[in-house]
N, C-alpha and C positions, 0 to 999 in steps of 0.2 A: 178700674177703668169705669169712665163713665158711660151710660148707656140711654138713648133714646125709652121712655117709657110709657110714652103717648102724653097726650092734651096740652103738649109744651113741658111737660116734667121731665128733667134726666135724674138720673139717679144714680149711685155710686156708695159702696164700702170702703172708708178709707181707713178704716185699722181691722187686724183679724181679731175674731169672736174673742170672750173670756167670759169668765166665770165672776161675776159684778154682786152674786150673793151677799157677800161683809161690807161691800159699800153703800149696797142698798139697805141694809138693816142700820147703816151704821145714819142715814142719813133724815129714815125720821121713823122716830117713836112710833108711830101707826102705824107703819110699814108692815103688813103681814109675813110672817116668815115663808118660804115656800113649804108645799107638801114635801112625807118622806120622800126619800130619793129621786128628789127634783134641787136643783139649783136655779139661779137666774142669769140668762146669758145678757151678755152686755154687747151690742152691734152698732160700731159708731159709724155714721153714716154721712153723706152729703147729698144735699138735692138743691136744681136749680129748675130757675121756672122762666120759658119765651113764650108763652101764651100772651095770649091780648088782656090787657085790664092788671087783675090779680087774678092768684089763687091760693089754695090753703094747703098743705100739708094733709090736710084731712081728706083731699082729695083724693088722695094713694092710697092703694091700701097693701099692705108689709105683711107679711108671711113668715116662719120660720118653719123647717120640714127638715127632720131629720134623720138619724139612719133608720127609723121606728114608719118612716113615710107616712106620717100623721102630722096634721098640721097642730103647729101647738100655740099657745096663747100668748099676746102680746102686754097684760099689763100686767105687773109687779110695783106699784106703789110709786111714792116719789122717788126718784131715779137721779142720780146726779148726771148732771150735766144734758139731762133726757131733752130731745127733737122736739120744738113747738109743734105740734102739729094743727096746733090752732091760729096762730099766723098769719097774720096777710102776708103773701111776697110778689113784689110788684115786676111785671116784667124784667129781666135780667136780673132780678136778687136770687138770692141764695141762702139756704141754712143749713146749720150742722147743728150734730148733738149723738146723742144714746139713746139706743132702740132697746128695748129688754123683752123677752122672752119666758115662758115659766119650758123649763127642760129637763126630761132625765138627764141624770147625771153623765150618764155615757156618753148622751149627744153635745154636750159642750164642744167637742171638740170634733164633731163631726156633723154638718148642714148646711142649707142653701139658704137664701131669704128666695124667693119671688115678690114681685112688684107689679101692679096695675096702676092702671090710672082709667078713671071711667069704668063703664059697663063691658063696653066692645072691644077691648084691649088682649092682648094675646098676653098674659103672665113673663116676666123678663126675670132670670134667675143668676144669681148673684153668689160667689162665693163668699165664704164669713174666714174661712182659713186665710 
């Protein structure tokens, strides 16, 4: 579902989390492997923008938190099919793509994203299942 997440941003998970480790390695040579027992979560996503003007994707900022309740890192290399999040999107556009994550292995299959937009934003939390 999609959800209000301030400045004109909605945001939305439109497939459940997975484990994007072998397509990330597979997609470029410099891709760092992750650490031991970490994998890379793969969170495909949608966001739309009704602000005045443009905005960026870079505007949001994306979370992963999971059973360990530690916020964990969101970059893992070039990333197939990964979210511009540099982007202009002009009032009523829209983009999709892949979020990645570095995660223990056990949280794969278990966490939230949260979502801001701006400073004064209340966090908007998102299931990945």
């Amino acid at each position: 579902t999609s959800a209000d997440v301030g400045e004109g941003w909605s945001f939305s998970v439109v497939a459940p989390a997975r484990d994007i480790t072998d397509q990330v390695m597979a997609e470029n040579s410099f891709n760092d492997p992750p650490p031991e027992g970490y994998r890379m979560l793969g969170v495909d996503v949608a966001i739309a923008y009704s602000g005045a003007g443009t905005g960026s994707a870079f505007d949001l900022t994306t979370k992963f938190v999971g059973d360990g309740n530690v916020q964990r890192n969101g970059y893992c290399g070039v990333v197939p099919n990964e979210l511009d999040t540099f982007a202009d999107v002009l009032s009523g556009g829209s983009l999709t793509g892949t979020m990645c994550f570095l995660v223990p292995a056990p949280e794969v299959t278990n966490g939230v994203l949260y979502v801001t937009a701006g400073f004064d934003t209340d966090p908007i939390y998102f299931a990945t299942l």
